[in-house]
N, C-alpha and C positions, 0 to 999 in steps of 0.2 A: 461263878466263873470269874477268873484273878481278871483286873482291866490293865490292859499293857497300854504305856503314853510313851511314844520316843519324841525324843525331841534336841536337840540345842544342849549341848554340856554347857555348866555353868562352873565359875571358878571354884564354888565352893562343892562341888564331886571332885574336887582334884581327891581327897584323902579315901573317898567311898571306892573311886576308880583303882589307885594303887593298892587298896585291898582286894581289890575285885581281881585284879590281875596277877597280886601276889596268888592268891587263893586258887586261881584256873591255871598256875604254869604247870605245863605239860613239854615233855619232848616230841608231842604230836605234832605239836606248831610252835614249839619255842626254839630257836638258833640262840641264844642266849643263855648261861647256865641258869638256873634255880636261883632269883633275889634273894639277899643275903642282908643283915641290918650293918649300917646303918640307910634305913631306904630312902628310895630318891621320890620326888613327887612328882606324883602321873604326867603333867601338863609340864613344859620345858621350855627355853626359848623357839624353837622349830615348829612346835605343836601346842595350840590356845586349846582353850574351849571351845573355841567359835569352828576349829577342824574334826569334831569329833559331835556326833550324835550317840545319845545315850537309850537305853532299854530301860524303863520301871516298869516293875510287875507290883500292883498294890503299893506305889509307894517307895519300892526298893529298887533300887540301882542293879541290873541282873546282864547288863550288856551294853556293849558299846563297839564301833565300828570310825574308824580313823581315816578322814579321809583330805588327800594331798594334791600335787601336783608330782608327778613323776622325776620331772625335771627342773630348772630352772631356766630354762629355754626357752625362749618365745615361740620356737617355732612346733613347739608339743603342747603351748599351754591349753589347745582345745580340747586334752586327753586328761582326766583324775585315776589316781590310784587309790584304791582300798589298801591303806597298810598297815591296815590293825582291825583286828573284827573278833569279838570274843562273847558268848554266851557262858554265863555262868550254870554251872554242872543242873543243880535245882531246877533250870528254868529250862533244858532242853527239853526237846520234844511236842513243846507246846506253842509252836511256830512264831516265837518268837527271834529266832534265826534268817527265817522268811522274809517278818515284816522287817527286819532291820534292813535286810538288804535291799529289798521294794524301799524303803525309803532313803538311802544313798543313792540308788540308782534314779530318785527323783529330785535330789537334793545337788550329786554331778548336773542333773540339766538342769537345771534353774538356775547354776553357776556359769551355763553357757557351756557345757560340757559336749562334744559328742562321740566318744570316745571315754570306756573305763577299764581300766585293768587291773591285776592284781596277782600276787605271788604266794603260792601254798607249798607246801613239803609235799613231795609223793605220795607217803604215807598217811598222809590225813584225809583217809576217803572218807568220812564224816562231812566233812566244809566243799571236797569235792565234790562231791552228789551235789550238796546245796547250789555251790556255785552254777554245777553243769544247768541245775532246772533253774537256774533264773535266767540263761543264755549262753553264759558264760564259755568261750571253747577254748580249746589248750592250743595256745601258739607259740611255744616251744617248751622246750626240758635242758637242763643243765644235768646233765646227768651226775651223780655222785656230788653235788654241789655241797654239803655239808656233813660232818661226820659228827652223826650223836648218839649218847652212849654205842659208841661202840661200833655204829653202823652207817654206811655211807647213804645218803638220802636224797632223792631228787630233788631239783627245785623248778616247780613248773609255774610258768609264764600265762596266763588266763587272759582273757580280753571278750569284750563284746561292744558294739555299736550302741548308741543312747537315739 
């Protein structure tokens, strides 16, 4: 049985993570076109290591989940957002998904958190299922919010209490 450790990204997953991400872009949940070289590195001024816990399976870098402040408003700071959560293709299935998000949603409260939300594509009923079972409920829709290859896509607004 593979042993999964999430934990705390560190500087040095900046190069593992920009593979990791190059390698899983999808139109399912990417608003973004397809990375192109010369590429940019994972981690930027907005987003450290210290916003982002990561997935190893055995050792390897297999996921990772981004997690922020909504806003920059004092008066939302008691609210985190999920704004990046990505399982690489190999490791689905094997609930790895699960504990990622069991453990942001333990890592929002130990930030003082009570309040999380998060924004998914319509189309990505994969992450929707997940989100719905860990509480997660739809508090609103943009409808037609984005147009990729070719097709207009919702963009639904998620939320749950900590």
């Amino acid at each position: 049985m593979p042993e999964l450790h999430i934990r705390t990204a560190l500087l040095e997953d900046d190069t593992a993570l920009a593979r990791l991400d190059r390698a899983a872009w999808s139109p399912l949940h990417a608003v973004l076109p397809r990375p192109e070289p010369p590429y940019e590195p994972f981690f930027d001024d907005r987003f450290g290591p210290h916003d982002h816990l990561v997935a190893e399976l055995d050792g390897r870098l297999v996921g990772y989940v981004k997690l922020g402040f909504p806003t920059p408003l004092l008066a939302n700071a008691h609210v985190r957002q999920i704004q990046g959560f990505l399982v690489a293709e190999e490791a689905r299935g094997q609930g790895v998904g699960r504990r990622m998000m069991r453990a942001v949603l333990a890592e929002a409260r130990r930030q003082g958190a009570l309040r999380i939300t998060l924004r998914v594509l319509g189309h990505n009923t994969p992450a929707r299922a997940l989100y719905e079972a860990e509480g997660f409920v739809i508090e609103g829709v943009l409808p037609g919010e984005f147009l990729i290859d070719g097709e207009y896509v919702d963009d639904v607004l998620m939320g749950r209490s900590l």
